[in-house]
C-alpha positions as CSV (number, residue, x, y, z in Angstrom):
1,X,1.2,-10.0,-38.2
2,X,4.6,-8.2,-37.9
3,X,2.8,-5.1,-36.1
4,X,1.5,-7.7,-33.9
5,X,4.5,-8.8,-32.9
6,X,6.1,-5.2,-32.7
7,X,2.9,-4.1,-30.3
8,X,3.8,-7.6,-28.5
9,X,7.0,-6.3,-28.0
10,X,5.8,-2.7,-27.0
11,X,3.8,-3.9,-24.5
12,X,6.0,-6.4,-22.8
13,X,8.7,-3.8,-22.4
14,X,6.6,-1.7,-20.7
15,X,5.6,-4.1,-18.3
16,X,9.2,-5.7,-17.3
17,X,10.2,-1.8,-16.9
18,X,7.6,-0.7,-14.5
19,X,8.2,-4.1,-13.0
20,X,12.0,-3.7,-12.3
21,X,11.7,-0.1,-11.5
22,X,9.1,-1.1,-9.0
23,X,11.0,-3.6,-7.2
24,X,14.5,-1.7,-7.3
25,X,12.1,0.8,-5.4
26,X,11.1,-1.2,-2.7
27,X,14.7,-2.8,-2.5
28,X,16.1,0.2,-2.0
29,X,13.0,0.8,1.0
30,X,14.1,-1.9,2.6
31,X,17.9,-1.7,2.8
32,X,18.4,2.0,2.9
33,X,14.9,3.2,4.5
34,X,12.2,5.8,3.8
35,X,14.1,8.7,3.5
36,X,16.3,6.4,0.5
37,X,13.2,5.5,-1.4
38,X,9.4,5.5,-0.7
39,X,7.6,2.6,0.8
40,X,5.6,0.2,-1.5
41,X,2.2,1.7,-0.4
42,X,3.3,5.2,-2.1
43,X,3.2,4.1,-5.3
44,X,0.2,1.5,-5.3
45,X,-3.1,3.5,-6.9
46,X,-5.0,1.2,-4.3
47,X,-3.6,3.6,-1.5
48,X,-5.2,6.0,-2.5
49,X,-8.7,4.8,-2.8
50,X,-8.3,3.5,1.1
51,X,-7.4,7.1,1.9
52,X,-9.6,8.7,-0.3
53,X,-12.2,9.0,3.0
54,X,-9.4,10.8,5.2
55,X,-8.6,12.5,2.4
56,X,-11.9,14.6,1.8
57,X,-13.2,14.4,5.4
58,X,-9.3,16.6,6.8
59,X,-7.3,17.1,3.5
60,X,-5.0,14.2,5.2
61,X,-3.6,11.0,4.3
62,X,-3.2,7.4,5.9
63,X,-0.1,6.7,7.8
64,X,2.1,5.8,4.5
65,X,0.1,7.3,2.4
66,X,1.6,9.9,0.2
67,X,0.3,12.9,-2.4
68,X,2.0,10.7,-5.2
69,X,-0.4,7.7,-4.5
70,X,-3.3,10.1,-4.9
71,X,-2.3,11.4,-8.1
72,X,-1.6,7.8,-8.9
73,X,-5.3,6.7,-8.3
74,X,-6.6,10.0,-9.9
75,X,-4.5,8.4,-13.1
76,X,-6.3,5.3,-12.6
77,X,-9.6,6.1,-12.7
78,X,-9.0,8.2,-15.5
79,X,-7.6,5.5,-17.5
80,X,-9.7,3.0,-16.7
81,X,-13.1,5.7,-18.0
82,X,-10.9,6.3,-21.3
83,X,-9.3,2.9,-22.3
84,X,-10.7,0.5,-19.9
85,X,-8.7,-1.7,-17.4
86,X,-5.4,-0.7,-19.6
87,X,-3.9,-0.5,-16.0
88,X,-3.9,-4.0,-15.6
89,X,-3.0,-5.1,-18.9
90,X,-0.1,-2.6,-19.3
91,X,0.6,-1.3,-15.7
92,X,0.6,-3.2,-13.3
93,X,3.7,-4.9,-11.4
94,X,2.1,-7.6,-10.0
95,X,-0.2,-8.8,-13.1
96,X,2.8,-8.7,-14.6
97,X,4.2,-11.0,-12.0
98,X,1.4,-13.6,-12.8
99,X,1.7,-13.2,-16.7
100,X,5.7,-13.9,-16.8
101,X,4.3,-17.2,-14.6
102,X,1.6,-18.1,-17.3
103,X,3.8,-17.7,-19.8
104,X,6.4,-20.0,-18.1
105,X,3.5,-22.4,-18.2
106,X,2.9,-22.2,-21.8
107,X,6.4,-22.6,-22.6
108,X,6.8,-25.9,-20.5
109,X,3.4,-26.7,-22.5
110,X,1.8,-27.1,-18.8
111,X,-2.1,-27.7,-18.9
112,X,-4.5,-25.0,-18.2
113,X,-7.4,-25.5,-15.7
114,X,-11.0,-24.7,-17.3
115,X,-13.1,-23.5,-14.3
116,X,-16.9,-24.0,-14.5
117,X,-18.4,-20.6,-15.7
118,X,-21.1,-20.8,-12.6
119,X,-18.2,-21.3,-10.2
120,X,-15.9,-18.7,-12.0
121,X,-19.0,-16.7,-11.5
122,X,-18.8,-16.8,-7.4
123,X,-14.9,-16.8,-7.9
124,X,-15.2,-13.5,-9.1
125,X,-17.6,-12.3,-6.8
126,X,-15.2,-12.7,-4.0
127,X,-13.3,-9.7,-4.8
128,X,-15.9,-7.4,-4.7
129,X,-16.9,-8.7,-1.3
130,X,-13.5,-8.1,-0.3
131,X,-13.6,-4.5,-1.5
132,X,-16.2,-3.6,0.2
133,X,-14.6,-5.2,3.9
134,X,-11.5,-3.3,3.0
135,X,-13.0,0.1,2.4
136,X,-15.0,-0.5,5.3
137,X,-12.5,-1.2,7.9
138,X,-10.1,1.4,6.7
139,X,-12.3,4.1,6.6
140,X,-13.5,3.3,10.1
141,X,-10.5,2.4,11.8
142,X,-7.5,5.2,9.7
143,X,-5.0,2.6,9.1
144,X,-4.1,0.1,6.3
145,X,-5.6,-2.9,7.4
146,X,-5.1,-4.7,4.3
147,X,-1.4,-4.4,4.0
148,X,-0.4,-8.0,6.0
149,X,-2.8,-9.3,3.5
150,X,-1.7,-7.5,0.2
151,X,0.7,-10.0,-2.0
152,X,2.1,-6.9,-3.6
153,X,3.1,-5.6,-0.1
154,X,4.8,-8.6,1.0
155,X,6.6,-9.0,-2.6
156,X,7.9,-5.5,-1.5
157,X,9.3,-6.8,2.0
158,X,10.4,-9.7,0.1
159,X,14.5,-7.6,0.6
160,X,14.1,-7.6,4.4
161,X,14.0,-11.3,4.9
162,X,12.0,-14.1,5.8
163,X,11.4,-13.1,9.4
164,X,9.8,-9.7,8.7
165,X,7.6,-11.3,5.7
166,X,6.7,-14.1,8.2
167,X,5.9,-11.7,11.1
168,X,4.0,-9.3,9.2
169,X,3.2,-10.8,5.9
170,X,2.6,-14.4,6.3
171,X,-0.8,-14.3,4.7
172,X,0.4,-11.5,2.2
173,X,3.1,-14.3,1.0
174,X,0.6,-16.8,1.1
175,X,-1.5,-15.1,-1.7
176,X,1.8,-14.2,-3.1
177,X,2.2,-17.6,-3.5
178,X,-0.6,-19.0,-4.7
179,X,-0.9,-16.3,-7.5
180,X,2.5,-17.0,-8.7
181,X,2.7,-20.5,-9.0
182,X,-1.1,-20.9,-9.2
183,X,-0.5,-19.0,-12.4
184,X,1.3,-21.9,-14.0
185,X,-2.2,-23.4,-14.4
186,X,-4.5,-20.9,-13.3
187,X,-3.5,-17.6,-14.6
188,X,-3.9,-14.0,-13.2
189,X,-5.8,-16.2,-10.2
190,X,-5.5,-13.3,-8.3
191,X,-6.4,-10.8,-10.8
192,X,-9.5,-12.6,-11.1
193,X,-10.6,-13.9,-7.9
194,X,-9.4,-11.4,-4.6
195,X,-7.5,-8.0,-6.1
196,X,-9.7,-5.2,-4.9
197,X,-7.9,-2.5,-7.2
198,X,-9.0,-5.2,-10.0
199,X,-12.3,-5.1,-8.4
200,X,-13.0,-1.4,-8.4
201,X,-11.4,-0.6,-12.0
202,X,-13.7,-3.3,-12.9
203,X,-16.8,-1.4,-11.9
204,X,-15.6,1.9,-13.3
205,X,-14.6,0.0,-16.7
206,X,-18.7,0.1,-17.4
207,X,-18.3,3.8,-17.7
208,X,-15.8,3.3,-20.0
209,X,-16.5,3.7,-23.9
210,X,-13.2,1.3,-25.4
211,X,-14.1,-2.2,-25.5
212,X,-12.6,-5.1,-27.6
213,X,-15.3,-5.8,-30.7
214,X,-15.4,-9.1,-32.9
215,X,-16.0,-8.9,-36.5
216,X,-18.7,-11.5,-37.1
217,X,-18.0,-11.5,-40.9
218,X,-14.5,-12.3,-40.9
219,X,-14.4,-14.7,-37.6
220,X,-13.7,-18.5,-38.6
221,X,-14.7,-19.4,-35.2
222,X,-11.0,-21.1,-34.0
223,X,-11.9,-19.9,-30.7
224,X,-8.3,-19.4,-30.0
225,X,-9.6,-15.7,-28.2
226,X,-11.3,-18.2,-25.6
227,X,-7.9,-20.5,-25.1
228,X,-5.4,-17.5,-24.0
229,X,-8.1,-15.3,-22.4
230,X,-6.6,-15.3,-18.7
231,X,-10.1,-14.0,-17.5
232,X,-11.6,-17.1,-19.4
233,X,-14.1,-14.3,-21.0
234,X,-16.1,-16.5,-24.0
235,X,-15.1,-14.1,-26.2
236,X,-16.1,-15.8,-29.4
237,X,-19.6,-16.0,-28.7
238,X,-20.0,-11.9,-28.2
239,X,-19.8,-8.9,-31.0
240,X,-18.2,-6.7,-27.9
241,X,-16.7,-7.9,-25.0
242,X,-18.9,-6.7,-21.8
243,X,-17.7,-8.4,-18.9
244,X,-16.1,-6.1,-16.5
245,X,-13.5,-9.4,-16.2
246,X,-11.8,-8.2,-18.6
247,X,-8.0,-7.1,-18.1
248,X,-7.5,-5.6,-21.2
249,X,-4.1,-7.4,-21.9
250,X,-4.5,-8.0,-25.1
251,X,-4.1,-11.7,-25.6
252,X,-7.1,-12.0,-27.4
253,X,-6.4,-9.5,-30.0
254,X,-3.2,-11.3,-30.5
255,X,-3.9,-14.7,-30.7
256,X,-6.5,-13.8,-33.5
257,X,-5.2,-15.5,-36.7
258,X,-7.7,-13.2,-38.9
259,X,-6.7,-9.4,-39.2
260,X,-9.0,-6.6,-37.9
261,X,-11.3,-9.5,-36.8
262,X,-10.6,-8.7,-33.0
263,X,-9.9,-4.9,-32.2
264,X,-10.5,-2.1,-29.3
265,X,-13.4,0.2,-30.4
266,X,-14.3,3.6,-29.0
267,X,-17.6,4.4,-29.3
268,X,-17.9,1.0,-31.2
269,X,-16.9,3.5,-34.4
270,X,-12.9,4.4,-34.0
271,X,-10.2,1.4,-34.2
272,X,-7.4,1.6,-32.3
273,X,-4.7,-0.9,-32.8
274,X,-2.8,-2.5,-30.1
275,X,0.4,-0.3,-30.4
276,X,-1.5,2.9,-30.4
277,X,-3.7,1.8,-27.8
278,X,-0.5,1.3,-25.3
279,X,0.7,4.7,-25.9
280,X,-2.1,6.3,-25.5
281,X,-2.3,4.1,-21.9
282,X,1.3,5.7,-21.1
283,X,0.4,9.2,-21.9
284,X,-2.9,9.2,-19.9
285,X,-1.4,7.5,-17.0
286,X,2.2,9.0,-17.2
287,X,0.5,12.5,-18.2
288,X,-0.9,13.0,-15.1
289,X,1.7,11.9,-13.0
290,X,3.6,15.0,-14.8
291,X,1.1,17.6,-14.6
292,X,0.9,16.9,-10.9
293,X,5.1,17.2,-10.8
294,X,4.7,20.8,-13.1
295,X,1.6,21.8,-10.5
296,X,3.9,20.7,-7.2
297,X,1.5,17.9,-6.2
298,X,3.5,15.1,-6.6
299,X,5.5,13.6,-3.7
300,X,6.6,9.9,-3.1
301,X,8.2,10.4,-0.1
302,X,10.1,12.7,2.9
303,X,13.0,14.9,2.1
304,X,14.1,14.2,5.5
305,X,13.8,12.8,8.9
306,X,12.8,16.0,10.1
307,X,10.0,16.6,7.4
308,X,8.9,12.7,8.4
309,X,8.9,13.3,11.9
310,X,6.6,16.5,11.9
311,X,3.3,16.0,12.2
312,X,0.3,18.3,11.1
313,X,0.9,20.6,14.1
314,X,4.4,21.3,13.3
315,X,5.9,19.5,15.9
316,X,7.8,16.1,15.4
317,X,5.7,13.4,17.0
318,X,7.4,10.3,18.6
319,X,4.5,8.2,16.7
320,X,6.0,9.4,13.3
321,X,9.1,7.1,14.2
322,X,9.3,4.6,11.1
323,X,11.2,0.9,11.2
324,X,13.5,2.3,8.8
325,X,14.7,4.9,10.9
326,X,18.1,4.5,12.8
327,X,19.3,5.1,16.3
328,X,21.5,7.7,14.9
329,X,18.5,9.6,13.2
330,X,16.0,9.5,16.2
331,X,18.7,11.0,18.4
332,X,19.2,13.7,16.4
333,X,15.9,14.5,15.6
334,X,14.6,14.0,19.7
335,X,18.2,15.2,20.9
336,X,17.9,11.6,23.4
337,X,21.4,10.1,23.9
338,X,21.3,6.8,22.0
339,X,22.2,4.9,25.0
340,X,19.8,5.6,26.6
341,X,17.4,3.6,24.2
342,X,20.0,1.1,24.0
343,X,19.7,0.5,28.0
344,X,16.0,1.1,28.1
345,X,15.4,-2.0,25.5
346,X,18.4,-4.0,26.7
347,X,20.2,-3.7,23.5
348,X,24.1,-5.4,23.1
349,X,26.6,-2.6,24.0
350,X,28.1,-3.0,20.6
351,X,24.3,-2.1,18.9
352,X,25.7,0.5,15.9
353,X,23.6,4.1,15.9
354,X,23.4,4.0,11.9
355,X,21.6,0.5,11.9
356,X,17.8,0.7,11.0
357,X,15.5,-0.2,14.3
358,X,13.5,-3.0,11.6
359,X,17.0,-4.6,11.6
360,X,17.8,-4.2,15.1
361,X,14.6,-5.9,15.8
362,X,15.8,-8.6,13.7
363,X,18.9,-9.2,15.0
364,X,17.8,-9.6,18.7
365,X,14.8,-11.2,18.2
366,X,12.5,-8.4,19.1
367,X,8.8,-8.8,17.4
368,X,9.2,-5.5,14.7
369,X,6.1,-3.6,15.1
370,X,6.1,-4.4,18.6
371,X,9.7,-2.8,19.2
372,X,9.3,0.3,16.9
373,X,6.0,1.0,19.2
374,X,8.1,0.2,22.1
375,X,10.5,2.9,20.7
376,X,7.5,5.3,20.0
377,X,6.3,5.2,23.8
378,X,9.8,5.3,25.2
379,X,10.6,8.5,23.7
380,X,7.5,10.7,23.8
381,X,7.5,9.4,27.9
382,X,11.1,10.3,28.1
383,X,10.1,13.3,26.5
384,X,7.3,14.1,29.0
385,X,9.4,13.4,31.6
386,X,12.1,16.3,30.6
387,X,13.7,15.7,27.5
388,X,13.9,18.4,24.9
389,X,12.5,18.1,21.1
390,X,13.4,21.9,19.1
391,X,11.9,22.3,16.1
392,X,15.6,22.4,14.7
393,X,17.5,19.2,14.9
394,X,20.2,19.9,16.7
395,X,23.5,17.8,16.8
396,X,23.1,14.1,18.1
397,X,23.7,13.9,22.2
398,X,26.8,12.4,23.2
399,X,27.0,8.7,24.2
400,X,26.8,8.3,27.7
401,X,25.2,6.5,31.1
402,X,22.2,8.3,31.5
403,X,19.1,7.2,31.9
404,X,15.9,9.5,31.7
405,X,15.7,9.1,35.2
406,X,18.9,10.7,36.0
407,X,18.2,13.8,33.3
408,X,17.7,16.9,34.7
409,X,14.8,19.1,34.0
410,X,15.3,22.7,33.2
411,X,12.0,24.8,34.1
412,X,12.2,25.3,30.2
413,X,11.8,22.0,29.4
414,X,9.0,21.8,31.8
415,X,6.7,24.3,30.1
416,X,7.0,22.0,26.4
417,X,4.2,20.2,26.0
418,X,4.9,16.8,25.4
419,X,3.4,15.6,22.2
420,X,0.6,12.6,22.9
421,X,1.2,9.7,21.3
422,X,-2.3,8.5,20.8
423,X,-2.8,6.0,18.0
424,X,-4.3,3.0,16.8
425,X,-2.3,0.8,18.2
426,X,-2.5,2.6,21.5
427,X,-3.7,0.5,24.6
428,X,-6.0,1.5,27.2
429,X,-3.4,1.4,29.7
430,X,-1.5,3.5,28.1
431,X,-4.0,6.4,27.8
432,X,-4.3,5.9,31.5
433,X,-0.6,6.6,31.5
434,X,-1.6,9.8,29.5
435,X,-4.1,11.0,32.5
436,X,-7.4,9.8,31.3
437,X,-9.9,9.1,34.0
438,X,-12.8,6.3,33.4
439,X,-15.4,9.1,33.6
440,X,-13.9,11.3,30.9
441,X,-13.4,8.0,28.8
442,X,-17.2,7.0,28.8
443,X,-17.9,11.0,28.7
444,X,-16.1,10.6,24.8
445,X,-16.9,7.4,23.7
446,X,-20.7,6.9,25.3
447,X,-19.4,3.4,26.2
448,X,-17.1,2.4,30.2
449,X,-13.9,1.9,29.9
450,X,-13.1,-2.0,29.0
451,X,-11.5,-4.0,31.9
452,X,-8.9,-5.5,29.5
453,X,-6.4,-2.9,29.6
454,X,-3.9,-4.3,26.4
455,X,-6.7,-3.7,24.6
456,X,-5.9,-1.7,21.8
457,X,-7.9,1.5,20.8
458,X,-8.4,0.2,17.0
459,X,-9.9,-3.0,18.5
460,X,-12.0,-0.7,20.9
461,X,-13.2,1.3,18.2
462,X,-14.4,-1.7,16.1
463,X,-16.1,-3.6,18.2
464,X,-18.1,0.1,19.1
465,X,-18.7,0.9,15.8
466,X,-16.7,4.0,16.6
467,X,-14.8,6.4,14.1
468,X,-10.8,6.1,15.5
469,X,-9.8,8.9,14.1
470,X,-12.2,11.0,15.6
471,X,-12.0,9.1,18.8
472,X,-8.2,10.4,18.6
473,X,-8.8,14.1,18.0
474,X,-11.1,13.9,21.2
475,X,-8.7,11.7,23.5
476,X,-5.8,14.3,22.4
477,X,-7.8,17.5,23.5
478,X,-9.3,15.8,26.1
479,X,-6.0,15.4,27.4
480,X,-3.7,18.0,25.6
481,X,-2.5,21.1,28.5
């Protein structure tokens, strides 16, 4: 029993430090910026599956998507084919989230809920449904459409304050919610019923060759394995445990009152107890993140603005501009005078150059997104219309009343191309603004050009069943000098 306890204590350790370190890194996103620590979406192995597409069709990654959340998914999978879904019982922040909620639960001695098995059944159907839509979308469209929705993402914002999780996470907090608290009598709900990571490990976990087996000799039948299972697997009724359901965390094993009655098999032949099972689960996982560092693969985030700003053709592209980037920082890099953003946007006088645009937003009441995109379309026009972008970022422009309007335009300056700021959140009356006539439109997309001119080019390529991001590679020659 005592190396139960000591594996117990293993285990939990593991999981409060991964959970810590993962939310000091997403405090320090919010309230210093990208370039201070990487966003949340870096180090989530689900990234990487929703990039995965991009990422073999053009070597490239979603928009927050780095090389680090790659090497993190490649760790997954590997995992998951050696020891089974020992990412959620031993990795993962946000199960661990729910599990220091069950275990609140059992300490208050609050009830547990005992769902039907044929409606647990269709409960757990609904992530895989939801994996599916995901993949779908994301591949299609090039974007994270999932993130307003991820609980981990919005548990991540949770630093920049209730007006940013309400305007871009509200249904994120929701589920963030109602896996938390739901925990306290329905535990790892979310685990169990919508994570799509939890949904494709759970698939790949048939491959996998490590399962929990019960001796039949030596079990009294207490059924305590079926009480404290948070997957509410009957355990007690199998020699192996098959369900993909299960999270591998180990409460089971644990709970058993009869030694070497419960215990992970490989190849139904080789025991490994619970201690050596959770190192092994850090050397696999934690292993390949360090062969990547030692091959140079690994990156979380940008060494600077500059490197952030630079797109794949080498230039720095005004759509690169982050929320977490300051005034100070995009006049630098775009070598605009701060005020004239400030008077383009209608910004207090007294608006300081070092304070992140996400927070500027805030403080004026500006819808976020809505103002960084603002920012985006303000500087690659006022860059089209003269202004000057050198590869080198040179020292910020002086403060002082000029508007693009009233910026001269050296014959230089004239023969840059401006960079096109064609995305997904792009509306069609904006690629009018970039030159596009209705004729070349239907010419690249086979369809006319929609008479609702807010509408976005995502939405247009959805409802056209059209790939966005080549749509984008066609609008941008089409309309590139």
């Amino acid at each position: 029993m005592q190396a139960k306890t000591l594996s117990r204590i293993f285990q939990y350790g593991t999981r409060l430090f991964i959970l810590a370190f993962a939310t000091y890194l997403a405090v320090m996103h919010q309230l210093k910026g990208v370039l201070a620590a990487p966003n949340p979406h870096a180090y989530c192995p689900f990234g990487g599956l929703e990039s995965v597409y991009k990422f073999l069709a053009s070597g490239g990654y979603i928009q927050k998507i780095m090389p680090a959340t790659m090497v993190l998914f490649v760790s997954s999978v590997l995992l998951v084919v050696v020891l089974n879904r020992a990412f959620c019982g031993w990795i993962c922040p946000l199960g661990t989230l729910q599990m220091l909620f069950d275990r609140l639960a059992r300490f208050l001695k609050i009830k547990k809920l005992r769902v039907p098995p044929a409606v647990e059944r269709y409960l757990h159907s609904l992530k895989y449904v939801g994996l599916v839509v995901i993949l779908y979308f994301t591949w299609k469209i090039g974007d994270l459409v999932y993130s307003p929705y991820d609980p981990w993402a919005a548990y991540a914002h949770i630093a920049a304050g209730f007006s940013e999780l309400y305007a871009e996470f509200l249904i994120g907090s929701i589920f963030l919610l109602v896996a938390l608290i739901g925990s306290l009598w329905l535990p790892n709900n979310f685990c169990r019923y919508f994570c799509p990571m939890g949904a494709f490990l759970g698939i790949l976990s048939k491959l996998s060759p490590t399962r929990i087996y019960r001796s039949e000799t030596t079990c009294i039948n207490c059924k305590k394995c079926d009480r404290v299972c948070p997957a509410q697997i009957a355990i007690s009724t199998e020699p192996k445990v098959k369900s993909m359901e299960c999270l591998s965390c180990g409460d089971c094993v644990v709970a058993c009152p009869v030694d070497n009655t419960l215990m992970y098999r490989t190849w139904g032949k080789r025991v490994l107890n619970w201690l050596v099972y959770g190192i092994a689960t850090l050397v696999i996982f934690f292993g390949v993140v360090e062969i990547s560092k030692l091959a140079g693969i690994w990156k979380t985030s940008y060494s600077s603005a500059t490197e952030a700003l630079t797109d794949d053709s080498g230039a720095k592209n005004p759509a690169n501009i982050k929320g977490s980037m300051t005034l100070e920082t995009i006049s630098k890099e775009f070598n605009i005078p701060v005020e004239a953003i400030v008077q383009k946007f209608k910004l207090p006088e007294n608006t300081k150059a070092d304070e992140m645009l996400k927070n500027i937003a805030a403080a004026n009441n500006l819808e976020t997104d809505a103002f960084v995109e603002g920012v985006r379309t303000f500087i690659a026009d006022y860059l089209k219309q003269g202004g000057t972008s050198s590869e080198k970022p040179s020292s910020p422009a002086p403060v002082a009343t000029v508007t693009p309007e009233q910026t001269p335009v050296t014959q230089e300056q004239t023969a840059q191309p401006a960079t096109l700021d064609i995305r997904g959140k792009t509306t069609i009356e904006e690629l009018l603004g970039y030159g596009m006539t209705k004729e070349r439109f239907k010419e690249i997309t086979g369809v006319d050009m929609p008479a609702d001119q807010k509408m976005l080019l995502n939405d247009f390529a959805t409802a056209n069943h059209l790939d966005m991001e080549a749509l984008k590679t066609q609008f941008i020659k089409a309309l590139q000098p």
